[in-house]
C-alpha positions in Angstrom: 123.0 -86.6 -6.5 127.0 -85.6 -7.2 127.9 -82.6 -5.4 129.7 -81.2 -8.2 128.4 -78.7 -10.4 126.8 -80.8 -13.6 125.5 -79.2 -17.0 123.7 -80.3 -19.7 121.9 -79.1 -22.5 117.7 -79.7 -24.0 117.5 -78.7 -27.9 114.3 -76.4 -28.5 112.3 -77.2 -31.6 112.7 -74.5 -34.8 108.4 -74.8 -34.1 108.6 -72.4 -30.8 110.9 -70.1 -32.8 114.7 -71.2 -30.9 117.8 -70.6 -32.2 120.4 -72.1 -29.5 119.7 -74.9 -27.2 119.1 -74.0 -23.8 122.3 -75.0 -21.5 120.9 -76.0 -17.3 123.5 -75.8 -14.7 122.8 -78.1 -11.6 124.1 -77.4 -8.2 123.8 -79.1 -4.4 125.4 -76.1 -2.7 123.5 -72.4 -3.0 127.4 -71.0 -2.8 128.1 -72.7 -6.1 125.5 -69.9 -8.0 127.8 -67.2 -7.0 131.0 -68.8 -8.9 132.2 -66.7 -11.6 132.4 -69.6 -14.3 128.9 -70.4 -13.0 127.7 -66.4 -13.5 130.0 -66.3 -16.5 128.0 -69.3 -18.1 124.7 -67.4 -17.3 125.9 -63.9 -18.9 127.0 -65.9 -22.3 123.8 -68.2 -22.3 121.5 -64.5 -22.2 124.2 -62.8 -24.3 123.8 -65.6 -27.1 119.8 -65.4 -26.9 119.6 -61.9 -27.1 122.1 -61.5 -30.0 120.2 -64.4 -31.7 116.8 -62.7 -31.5 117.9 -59.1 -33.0 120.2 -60.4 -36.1 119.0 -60.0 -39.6 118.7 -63.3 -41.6 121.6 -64.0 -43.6 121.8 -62.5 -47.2 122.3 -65.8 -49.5 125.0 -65.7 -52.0 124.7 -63.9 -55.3 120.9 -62.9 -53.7 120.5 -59.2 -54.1 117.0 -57.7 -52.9 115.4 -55.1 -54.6 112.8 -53.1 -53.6 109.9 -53.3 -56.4 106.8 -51.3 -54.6 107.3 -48.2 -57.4 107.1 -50.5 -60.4 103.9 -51.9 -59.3 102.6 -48.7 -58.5 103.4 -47.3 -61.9 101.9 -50.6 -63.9 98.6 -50.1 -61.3 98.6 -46.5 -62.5 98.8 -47.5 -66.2 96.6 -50.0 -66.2 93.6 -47.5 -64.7 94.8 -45.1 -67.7 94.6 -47.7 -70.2 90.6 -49.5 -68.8 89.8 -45.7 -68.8 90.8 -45.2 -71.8 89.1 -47.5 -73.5 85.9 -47.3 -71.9 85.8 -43.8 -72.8 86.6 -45.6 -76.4 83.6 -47.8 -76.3 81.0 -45.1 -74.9 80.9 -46.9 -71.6 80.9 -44.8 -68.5 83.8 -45.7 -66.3 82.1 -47.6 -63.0 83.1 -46.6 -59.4 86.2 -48.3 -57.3 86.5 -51.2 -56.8 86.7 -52.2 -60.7 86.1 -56.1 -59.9 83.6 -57.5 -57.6 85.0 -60.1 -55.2 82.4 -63.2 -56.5 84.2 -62.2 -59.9 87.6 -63.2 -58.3 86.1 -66.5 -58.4 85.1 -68.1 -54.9 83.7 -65.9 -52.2 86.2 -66.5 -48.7 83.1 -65.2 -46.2 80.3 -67.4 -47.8 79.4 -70.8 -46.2 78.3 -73.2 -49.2 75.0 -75.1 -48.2 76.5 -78.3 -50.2 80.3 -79.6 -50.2 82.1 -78.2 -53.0 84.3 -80.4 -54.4 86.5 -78.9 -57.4 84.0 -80.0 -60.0 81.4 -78.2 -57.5 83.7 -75.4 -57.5 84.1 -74.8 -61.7 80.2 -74.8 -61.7 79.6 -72.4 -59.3 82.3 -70.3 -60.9 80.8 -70.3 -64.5 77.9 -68.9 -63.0 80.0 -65.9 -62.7 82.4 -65.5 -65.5 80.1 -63.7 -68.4 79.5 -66.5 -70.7 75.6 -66.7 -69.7 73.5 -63.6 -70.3 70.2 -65.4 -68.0 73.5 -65.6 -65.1 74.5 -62.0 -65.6 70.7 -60.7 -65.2 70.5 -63.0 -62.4 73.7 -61.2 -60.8 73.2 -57.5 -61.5 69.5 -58.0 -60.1 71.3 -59.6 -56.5 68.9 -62.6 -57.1 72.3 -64.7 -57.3 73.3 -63.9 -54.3 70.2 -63.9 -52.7 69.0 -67.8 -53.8 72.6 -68.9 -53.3 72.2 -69.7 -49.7 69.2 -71.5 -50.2 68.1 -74.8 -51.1 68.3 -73.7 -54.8 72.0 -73.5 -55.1 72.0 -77.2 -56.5 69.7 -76.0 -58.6 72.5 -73.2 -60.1 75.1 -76.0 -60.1 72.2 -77.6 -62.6 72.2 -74.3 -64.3 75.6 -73.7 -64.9 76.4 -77.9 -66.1 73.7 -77.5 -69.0 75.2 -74.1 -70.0 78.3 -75.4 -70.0 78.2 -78.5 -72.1 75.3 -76.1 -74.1 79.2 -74.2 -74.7 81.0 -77.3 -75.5 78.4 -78.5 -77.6 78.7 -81.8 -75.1 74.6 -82.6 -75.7 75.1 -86.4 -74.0 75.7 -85.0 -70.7 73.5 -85.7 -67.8 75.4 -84.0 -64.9 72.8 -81.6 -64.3 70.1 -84.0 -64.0 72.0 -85.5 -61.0 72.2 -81.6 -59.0 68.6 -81.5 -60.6 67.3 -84.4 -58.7 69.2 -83.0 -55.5 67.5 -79.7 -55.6 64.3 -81.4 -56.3 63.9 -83.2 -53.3 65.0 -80.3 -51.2 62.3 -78.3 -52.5 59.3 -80.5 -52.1 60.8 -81.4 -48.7 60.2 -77.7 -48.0 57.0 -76.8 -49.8 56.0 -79.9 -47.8 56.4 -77.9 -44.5 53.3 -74.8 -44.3 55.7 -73.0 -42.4 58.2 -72.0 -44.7 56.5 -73.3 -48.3 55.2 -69.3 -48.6 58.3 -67.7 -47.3 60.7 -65.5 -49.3 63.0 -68.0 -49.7 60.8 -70.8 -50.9 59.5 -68.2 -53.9 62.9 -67.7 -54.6 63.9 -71.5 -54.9 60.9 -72.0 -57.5 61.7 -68.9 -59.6 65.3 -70.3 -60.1 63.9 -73.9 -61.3 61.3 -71.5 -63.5 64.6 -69.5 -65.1 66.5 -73.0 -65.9 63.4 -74.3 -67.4 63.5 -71.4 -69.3 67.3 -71.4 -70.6 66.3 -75.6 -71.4 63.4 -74.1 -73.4 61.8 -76.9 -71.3 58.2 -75.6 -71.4 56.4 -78.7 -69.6 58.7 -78.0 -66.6 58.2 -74.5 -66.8 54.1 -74.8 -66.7 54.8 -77.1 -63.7 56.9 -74.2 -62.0 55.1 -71.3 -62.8 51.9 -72.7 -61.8 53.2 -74.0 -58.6 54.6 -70.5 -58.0 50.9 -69.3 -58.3 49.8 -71.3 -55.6 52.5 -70.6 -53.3 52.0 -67.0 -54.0 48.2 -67.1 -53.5 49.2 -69.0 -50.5 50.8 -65.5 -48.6 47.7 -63.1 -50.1 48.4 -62.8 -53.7 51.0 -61.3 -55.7 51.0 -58.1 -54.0 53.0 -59.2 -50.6 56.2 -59.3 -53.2 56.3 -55.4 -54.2 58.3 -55.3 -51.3 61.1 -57.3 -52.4 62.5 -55.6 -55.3 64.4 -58.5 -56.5 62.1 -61.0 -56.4 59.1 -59.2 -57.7 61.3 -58.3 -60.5 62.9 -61.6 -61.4 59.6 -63.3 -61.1 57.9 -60.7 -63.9 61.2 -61.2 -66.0 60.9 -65.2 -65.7 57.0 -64.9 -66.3 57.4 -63.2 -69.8 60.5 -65.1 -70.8 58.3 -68.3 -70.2 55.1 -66.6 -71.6 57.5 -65.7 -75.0 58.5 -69.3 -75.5 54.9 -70.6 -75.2 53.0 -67.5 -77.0 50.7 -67.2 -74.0 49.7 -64.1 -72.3 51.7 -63.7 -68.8 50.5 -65.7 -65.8 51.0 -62.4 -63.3 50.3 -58.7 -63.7 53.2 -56.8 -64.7 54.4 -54.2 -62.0 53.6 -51.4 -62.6 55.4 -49.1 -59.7 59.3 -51.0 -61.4 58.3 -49.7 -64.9 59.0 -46.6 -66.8 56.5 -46.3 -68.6 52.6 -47.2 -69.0 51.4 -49.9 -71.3 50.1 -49.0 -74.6 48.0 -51.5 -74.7 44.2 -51.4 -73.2 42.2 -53.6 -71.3 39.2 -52.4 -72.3 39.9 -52.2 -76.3 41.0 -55.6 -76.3 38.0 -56.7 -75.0 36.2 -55.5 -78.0 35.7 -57.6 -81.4 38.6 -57.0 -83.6 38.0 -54.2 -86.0 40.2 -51.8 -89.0 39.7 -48.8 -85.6 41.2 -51.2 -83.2 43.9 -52.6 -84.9 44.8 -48.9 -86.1 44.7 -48.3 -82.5 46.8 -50.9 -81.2 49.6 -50.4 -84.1 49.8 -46.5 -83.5 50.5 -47.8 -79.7 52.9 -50.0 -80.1 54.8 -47.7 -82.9 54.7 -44.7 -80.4 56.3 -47.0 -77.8 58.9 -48.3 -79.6 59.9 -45.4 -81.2 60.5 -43.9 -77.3 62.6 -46.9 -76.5 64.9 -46.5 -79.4 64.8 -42.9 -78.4 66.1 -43.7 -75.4 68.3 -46.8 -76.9 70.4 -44.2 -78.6 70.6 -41.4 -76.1 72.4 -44.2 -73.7 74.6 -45.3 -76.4 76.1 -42.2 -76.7 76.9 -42.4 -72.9 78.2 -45.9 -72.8 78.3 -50.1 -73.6 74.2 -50.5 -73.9 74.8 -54.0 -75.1 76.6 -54.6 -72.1 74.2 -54.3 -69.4 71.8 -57.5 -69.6 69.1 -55.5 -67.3 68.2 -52.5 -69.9 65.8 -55.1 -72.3 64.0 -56.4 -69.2 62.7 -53.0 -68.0 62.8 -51.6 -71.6 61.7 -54.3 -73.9 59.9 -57.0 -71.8 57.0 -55.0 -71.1 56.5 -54.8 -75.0 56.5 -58.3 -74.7 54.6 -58.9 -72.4 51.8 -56.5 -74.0 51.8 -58.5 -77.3 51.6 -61.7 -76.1 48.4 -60.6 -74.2 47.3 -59.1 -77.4 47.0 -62.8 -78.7 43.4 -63.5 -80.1 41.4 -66.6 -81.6 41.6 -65.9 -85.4 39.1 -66.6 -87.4 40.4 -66.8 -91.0 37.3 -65.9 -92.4 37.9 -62.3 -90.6 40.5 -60.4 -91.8 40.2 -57.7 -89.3 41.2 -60.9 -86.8 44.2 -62.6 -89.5 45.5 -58.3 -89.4 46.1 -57.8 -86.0 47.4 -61.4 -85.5 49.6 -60.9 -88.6 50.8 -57.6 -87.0 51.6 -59.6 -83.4 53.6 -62.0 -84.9 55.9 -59.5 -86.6 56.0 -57.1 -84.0 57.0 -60.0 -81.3 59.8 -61.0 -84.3 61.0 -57.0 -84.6 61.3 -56.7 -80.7 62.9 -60.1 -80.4 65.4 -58.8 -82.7 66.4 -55.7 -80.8 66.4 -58.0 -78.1 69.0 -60.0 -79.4 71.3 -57.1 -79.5 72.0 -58.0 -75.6 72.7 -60.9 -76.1 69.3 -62.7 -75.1 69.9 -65.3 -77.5 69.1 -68.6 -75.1 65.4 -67.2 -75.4 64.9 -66.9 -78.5 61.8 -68.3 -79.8 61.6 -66.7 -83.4 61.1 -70.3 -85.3 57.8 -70.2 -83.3 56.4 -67.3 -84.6 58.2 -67.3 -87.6 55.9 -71.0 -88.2 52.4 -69.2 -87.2 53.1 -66.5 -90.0 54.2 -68.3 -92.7 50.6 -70.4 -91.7 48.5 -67.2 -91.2 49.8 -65.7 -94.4 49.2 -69.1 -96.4 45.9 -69.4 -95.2 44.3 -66.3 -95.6 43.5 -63.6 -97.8 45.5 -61.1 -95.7 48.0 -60.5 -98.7 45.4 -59.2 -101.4 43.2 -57.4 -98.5 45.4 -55.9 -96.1 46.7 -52.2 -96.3 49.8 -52.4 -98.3 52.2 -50.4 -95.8 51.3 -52.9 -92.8 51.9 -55.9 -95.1 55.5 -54.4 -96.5 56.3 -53.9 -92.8 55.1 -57.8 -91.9 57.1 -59.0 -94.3 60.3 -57.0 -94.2 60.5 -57.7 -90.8 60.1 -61.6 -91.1 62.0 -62.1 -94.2 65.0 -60.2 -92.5 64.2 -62.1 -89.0 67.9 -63.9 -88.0 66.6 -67.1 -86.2 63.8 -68.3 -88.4 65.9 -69.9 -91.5 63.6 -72.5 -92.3 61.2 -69.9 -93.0 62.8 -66.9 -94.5 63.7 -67.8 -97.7 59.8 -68.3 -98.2 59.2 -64.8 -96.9 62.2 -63.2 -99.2 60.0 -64.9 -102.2 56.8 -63.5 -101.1 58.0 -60.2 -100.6 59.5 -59.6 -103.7 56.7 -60.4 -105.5 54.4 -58.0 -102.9 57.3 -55.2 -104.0 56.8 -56.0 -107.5 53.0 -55.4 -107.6 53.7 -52.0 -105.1 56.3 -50.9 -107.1 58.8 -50.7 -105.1 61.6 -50.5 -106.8 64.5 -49.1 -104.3 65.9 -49.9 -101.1 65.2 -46.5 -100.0 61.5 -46.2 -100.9 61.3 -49.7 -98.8 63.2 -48.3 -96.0 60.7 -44.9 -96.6 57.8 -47.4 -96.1 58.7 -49.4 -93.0 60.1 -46.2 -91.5 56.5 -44.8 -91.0 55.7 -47.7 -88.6 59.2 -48.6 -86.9 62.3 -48.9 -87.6 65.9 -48.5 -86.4 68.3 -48.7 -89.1 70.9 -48.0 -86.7 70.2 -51.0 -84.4 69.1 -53.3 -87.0 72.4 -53.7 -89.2 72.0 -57.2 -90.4 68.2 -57.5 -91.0 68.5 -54.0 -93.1 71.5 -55.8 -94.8 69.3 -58.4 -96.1 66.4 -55.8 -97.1 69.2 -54.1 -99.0 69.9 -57.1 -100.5 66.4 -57.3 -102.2 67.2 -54.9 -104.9 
């Protein structure tokens, strides 16, 4: 090597965060570090380094920075006042901090998806969570959601949200859900397959979400298919019982039984529970048991009035506190065990029997009036009125129940049919037949109809459009 002093220099990449090159100085002779250009060299090299380091990036031109942390406190500060405010509008009691759940905010950053979500994957799941669906709310206030989501079952969702979502955009030539249908299908009877884990918590929950998408189809084979296949599985781990554990579950899987049971008019495959209730049943056992009779069904109706009336009791004292239409839970713990009740109530009528045609006259209204309270939440994908709208207009064809029943329980059948929202087909026919039954009663005013269907039940307040079309009689 030269003996003479020899420099060069090695740029640094703008990656390790370098703002000057680095400049080496080579030497043979240890005398040559003591030099002052050689010292001098060092000093400016350390000098330009530490200068770089501590300088404040360069203002562009015509940049000016403005610091804008108290306007966006003052808009976050208004927009509390202003939600506040019109909660407090609406009767809705303002919920706790934070205002917005982070699955709201669309994707959740700490979950790990048990399938690859793709952006199509990605809108799904998303709908699932944005308010349009009342079955996905119910699901999501419960915690099922979050509960199944890690499961096999969350194909199943996908499935869920596709259907509801061309359901929305009246798309009905889609297939896209059969496709995550299929998927989640397999998955499940690969699982049920195995005895270890076709009785576990997990497993029950898979089948109860197939049972609720049966459901929102209206797809009742399916839903036989699931719901008796969750009676086995159950049976399988001791009964029914070993869920009153789980809240959630036990919960969901009484709210999917009597949402299934309402679209088929069968009684409920599983006893209600009891200890998640709040209140008893007014129906009993042990009366039903008996031959149908004027006592009985005087019974039963007294029953199911008294109940009613302490629901809409109860309906009104939480309006006055807040959004009641708003919270999708309320008709399952309120209203579903009414249901539930009537739909066991259902006997074999012999149409030679009045005493048989009354009571199952009275069922089929009072499922109709319930299903319309119902509806004030929303519940509209479970609607099955055209059902029971089809077996009165039959029973009351039929059958001498309109010249031998009591003339207050038939003005109360008929109001509530002929002013039912989703049976069309059949309520112009029960308009006709009750103005001719108000004729011959003399009934000559809204308010001595309203007088008469009052006694039994009735919530003018709640019922807006079918008392509408009542008033709309005279």
């Amino acid at each position: 090597m030269d003996s003479q002093a020899s420099s060069g220099s090695l740029p640094l990449g703008r990656a390790r965060g370098a703002r000057r090159t680095l400049e080496f100085i080579t030497y043979t002779n240890p005398n040559m570090a003591r030099s002052a250009a050689n010292r001098q060299r060092v000093r400016s090299q350390a000098m330009r380094d530490f200068h770089g380091r501590s300088e404040l990036p360069k203002r562009r031109k015509n940049e000016i920075e403005l610091d804008i942390s108290p306007l966006l406190q003052r808009t976050a500060e208004s927009n509390g006042r202003t939600s506040s405010a019109e909660r407090k509008a609406e009767g809705e009691a303002t919920p706790p901090s934070p205002t917005t759940p982070l699955s709201v905010s669309r994707l959740d950053p700490f979950f790990k998806y048990p399938v690859s979500m793709g952006h199509r994957e990605r809108e799904l799941y998303d709908h699932l969570y944005d308010e349009t669906c009342v079955m996905f709310r119910i699901m999501r206030n419960i915690g099922f959601l979050n509960r199944v989501r890690a499961t096999l079952a969350f194909s199943q969702l996908l499935a869920m949200a596709s259907w509801h979502l061309s359901h929305l955009n009246r798309d009905e030539r889609t297939t896209e859900h059969l496709g995550y249908n299929l998927t989640a299908t397999q998955q499940l009877q690969n699982q049920i397959g195995n005895p270890r884990e076709s009785s576990t918590d997990d497993a029950i929950g898979a089948v109860l979400v197939f049972a609720c998408c049966a459901n929102l189809l209206h797809d009742t084979e399916s839903l036989t298919i699931h719901m008796n296949g969750l009676k086995l599985l159950i049976e399988g781990r001791g009964g029914v019982h070993t869920l009153d554990s789980n809240y959630t579950l036990r919960t969901v899987l009484y709210w999917a039984d009597i949402n299934g049971a309402v679209l088929q008019d069968v009684a409920p495959r599983f006893p209600k529970p009891e200890h998640l209730l709040p209140r008893p049943s007014f129906r009993d056992d042990a009366v039903l048991s008996q031959a149908p009779s004027e006592t009985l069904i005087a019974r039963l109706i007294s029953g199911f009035c008294s109940e009613l009336q302490e629901v809409q009791d109860i309906m009104r004292a939480e309006r006055r506190k807040r959004h009641l239409w708003d919270d999708p839970l309320f008709p399952g713990f309120h209203l579903s065990p009414v249901l539930g009740d009537l739909l066991a109530m259902r006997v074999e009528v012999d149409y030679e029997d009045i005493a048989s045609v009354m009571l199952e006259a009275f069922r089929l209204a009072a499922i109709l009036y319930v299903s319309s309270l119902r509806a004030k939440f929303g519940v509209d994908t479970l609607s099955a009125d055209p059902v029971y709208g089809a077996k009165l207009r039959t029973l009351l064809m039929f059958s001498s129940l309109r010249q031998e029943a009591p003339p207050r329980l038939l003005v109360w059948i008929l109001s509530t049919a002929s002013s039912a929202e989703h049976i069309p087909a059949e309520r112009n026919w029960f308009a006709e037949i009750s103005r001719e039954v108000l004729a011959a009663e003399n009934i000559v005013s809204f308010e001595a109809l309203l007088a008469i269907i009052s006694q039994l039940v009735w919530a003018e307040d709640f019922l807006v459009y079918q008392t509408n079309i009542l008033r709309g009689f005279f």
